[in-house]
C-alpha positions in Angstrom: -2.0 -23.2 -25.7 -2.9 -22.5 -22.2 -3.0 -18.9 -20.3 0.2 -17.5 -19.0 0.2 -18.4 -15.7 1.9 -15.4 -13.6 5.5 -15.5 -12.0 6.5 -13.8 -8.5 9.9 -12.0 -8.2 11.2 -9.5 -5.3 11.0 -5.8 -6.5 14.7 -4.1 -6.5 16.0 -0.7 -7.0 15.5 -0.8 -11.1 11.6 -1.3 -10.0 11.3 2.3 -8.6 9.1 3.4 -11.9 6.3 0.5 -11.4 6.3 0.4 -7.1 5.2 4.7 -7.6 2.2 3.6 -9.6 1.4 0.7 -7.1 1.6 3.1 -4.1 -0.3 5.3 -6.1 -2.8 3.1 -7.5 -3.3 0.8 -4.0 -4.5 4.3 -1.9 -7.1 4.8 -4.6 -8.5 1.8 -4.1 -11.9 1.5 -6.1 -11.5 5.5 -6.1 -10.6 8.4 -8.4 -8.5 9.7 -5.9 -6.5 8.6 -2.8 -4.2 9.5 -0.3 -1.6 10.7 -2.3 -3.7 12.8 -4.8 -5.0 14.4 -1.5 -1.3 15.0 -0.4 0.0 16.1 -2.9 -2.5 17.8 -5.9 1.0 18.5 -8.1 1.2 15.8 -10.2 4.7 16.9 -11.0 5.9 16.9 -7.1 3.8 13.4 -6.6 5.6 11.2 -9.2 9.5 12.0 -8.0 8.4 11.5 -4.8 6.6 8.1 -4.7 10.3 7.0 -6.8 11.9 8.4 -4.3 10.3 6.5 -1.2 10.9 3.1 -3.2 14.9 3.6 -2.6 15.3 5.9 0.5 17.9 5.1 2.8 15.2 5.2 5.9 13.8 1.7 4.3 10.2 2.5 5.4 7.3 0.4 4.4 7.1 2.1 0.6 10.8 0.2 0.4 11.4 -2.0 -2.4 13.4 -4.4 -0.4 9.5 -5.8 1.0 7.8 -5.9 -2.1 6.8 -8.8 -4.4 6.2 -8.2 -7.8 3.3 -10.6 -10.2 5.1 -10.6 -13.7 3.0 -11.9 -16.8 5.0 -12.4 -19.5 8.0 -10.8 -18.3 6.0 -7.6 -17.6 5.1 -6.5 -14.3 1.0 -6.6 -13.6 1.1 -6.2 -9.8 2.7 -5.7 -6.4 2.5 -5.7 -2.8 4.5 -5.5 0.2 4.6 -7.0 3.8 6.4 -6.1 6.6 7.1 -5.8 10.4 5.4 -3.0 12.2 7.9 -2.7 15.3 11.1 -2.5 12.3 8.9 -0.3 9.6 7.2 1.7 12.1 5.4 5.0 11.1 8.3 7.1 12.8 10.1 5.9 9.8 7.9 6.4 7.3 7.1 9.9 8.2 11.3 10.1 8.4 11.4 9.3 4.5 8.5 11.0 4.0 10.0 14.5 5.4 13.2 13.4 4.1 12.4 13.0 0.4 9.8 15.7 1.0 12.9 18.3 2.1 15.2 17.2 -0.9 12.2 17.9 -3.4 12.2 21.4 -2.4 8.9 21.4 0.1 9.1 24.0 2.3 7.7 24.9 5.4 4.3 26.4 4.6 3.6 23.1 1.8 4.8 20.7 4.9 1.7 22.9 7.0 -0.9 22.7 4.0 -0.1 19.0 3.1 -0.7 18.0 6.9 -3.7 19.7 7.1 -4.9 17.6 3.7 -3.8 14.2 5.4 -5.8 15.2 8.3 -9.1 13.1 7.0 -6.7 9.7 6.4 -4.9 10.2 9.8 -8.5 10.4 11.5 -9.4 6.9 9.8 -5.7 5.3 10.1 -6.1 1.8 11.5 -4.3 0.1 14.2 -1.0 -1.4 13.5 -0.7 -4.1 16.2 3.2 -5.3 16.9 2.0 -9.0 16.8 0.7 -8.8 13.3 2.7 -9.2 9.7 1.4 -6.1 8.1 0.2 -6.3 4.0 0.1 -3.4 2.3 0.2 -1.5 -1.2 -1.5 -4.3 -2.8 -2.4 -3.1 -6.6 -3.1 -5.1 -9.3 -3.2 -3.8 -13.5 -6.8 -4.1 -14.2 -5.5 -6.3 -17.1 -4.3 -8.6 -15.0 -7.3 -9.2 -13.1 -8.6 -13.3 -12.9 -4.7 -14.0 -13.9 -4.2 -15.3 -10.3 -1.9 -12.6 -10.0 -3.0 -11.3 -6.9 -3.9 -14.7 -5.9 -0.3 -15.6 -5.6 0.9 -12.0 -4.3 -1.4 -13.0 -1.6 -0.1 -16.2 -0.6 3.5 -15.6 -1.4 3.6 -13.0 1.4 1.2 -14.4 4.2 3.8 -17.2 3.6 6.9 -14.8 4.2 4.9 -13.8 7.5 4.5 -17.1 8.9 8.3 -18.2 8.0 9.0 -14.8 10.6 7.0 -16.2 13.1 4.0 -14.0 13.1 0.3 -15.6 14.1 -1.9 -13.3 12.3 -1.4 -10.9 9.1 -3.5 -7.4 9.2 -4.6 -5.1 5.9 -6.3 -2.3 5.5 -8.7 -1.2 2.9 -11.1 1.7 2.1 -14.6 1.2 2.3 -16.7 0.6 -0.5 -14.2 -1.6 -1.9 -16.3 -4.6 -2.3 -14.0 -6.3 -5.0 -10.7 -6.5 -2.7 -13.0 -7.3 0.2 -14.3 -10.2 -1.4 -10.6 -11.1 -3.0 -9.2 -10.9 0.8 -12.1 -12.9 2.6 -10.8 -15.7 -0.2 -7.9 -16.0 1.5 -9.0 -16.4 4.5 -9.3 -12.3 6.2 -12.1 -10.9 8.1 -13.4 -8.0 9.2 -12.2 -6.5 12.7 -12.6 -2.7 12.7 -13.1 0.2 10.7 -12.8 4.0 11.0 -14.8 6.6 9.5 -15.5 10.1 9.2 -17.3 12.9 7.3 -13.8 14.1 6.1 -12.8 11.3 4.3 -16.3 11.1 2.8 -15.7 14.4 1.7 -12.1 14.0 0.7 -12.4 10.7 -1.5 -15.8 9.6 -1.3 -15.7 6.6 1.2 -16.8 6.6 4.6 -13.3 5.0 5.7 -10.8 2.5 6.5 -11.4 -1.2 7.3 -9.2 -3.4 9.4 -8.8 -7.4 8.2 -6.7 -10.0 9.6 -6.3 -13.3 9.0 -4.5 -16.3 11.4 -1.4 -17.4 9.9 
């Protein structure tokens, strides 16, 4: 009997439990802690409000209605999204964020402390360019690694890009990553910028962000 070759399906609402761990899991990268563990060190705080992004009304770019979810025998091992900078801009974001942030209980001093943490990411945040179809969140079950799963994540939505009529696709990535960089340069990405700083160094232990793109 062969291997179970994986299956794509768009993420919906019921999804909210596996997208959390993908945003989770795609900001730590190669790391033992990303951008969210930064933001927000409660465990108990971070887990309602990573759900809570997936469904928000402000349909940023943590939104379930852009993901794609790799299934391998019926169970989910990985997910992405894409989407258009100019509709999912970081206005929005930062909307839902606040939002979901507010109805969690957050006050005023946490919103001060937790801006002050994000201040090494928000140093290294790369350019999003209008013209580009924008990946992100891409996390993969370690499990399902050499499956193809992310393989066919990848191509599925560089496909959903070019159907919009976008020329190029951009990610981002942290530095140090050497795995993702290699699984991106497969399909066909390369290297454009990167942003570093001591603080991120000190906050996750990698020097930055890089910047791919790819033509569509």
């Amino acid at each position: 009997m062969g291997a179970v070759e994986p299956t794509l399906r768009s993420a919906g609402a019921d999804d909210q439990g596996f997208l959390a761990w993908a945003l989770l899991t795609s900001t730590r990268s190669h790391l033992r802690r990303g951008y969210w563990d930064v933001l927000l060190p409660d465990r108990e705080l971070r887990a309602p409000l990573l759900r809570a992004l997936t469904t928000h009304a402000a349909a940023c770019h943590c939104h379930h209605g852009g993901f794609l979810i790799a299934e391998l025998g019926g169970e989910p091992v990985g997910a992405l999204c894409g989407y258009e900078p100019l509709i999912k801009s970081e206005k929005r974001f930062e909307r839902a964020l606040l939002e979901c942030l507010r109805e969690l209980g957050v006050d005023n001093e946490e919103l001060a402390e937790m801006e002050q943490r994000a201040q090494p990411f928000a140093l290294c945040k790369p350019e999003f360019p209008d013209d580009c179809w924008i990946v992100e969140w891409v996390a993969v079950r370690p499990e399902a690694r050499g499956s193809g799963a992310v393989d066919r994540l990848l191509e599925a939505i560089l496909q959903q890009g070019r159907e919009l009529g976008y020329g190029q696709a951009q990610l981002a990535y942290m530095l140090g990553n050497d795995r993702a960089e290699r699984v991106y340069e497969r399909h066909g990405f390369h290297i454009v910028a990167a942003r570093t700083d001591p603080s991120m160094d000190a906050a996750v232990g990698s020097a930055g962000v890089g910047r791919m793109k790819v033509a569509l």
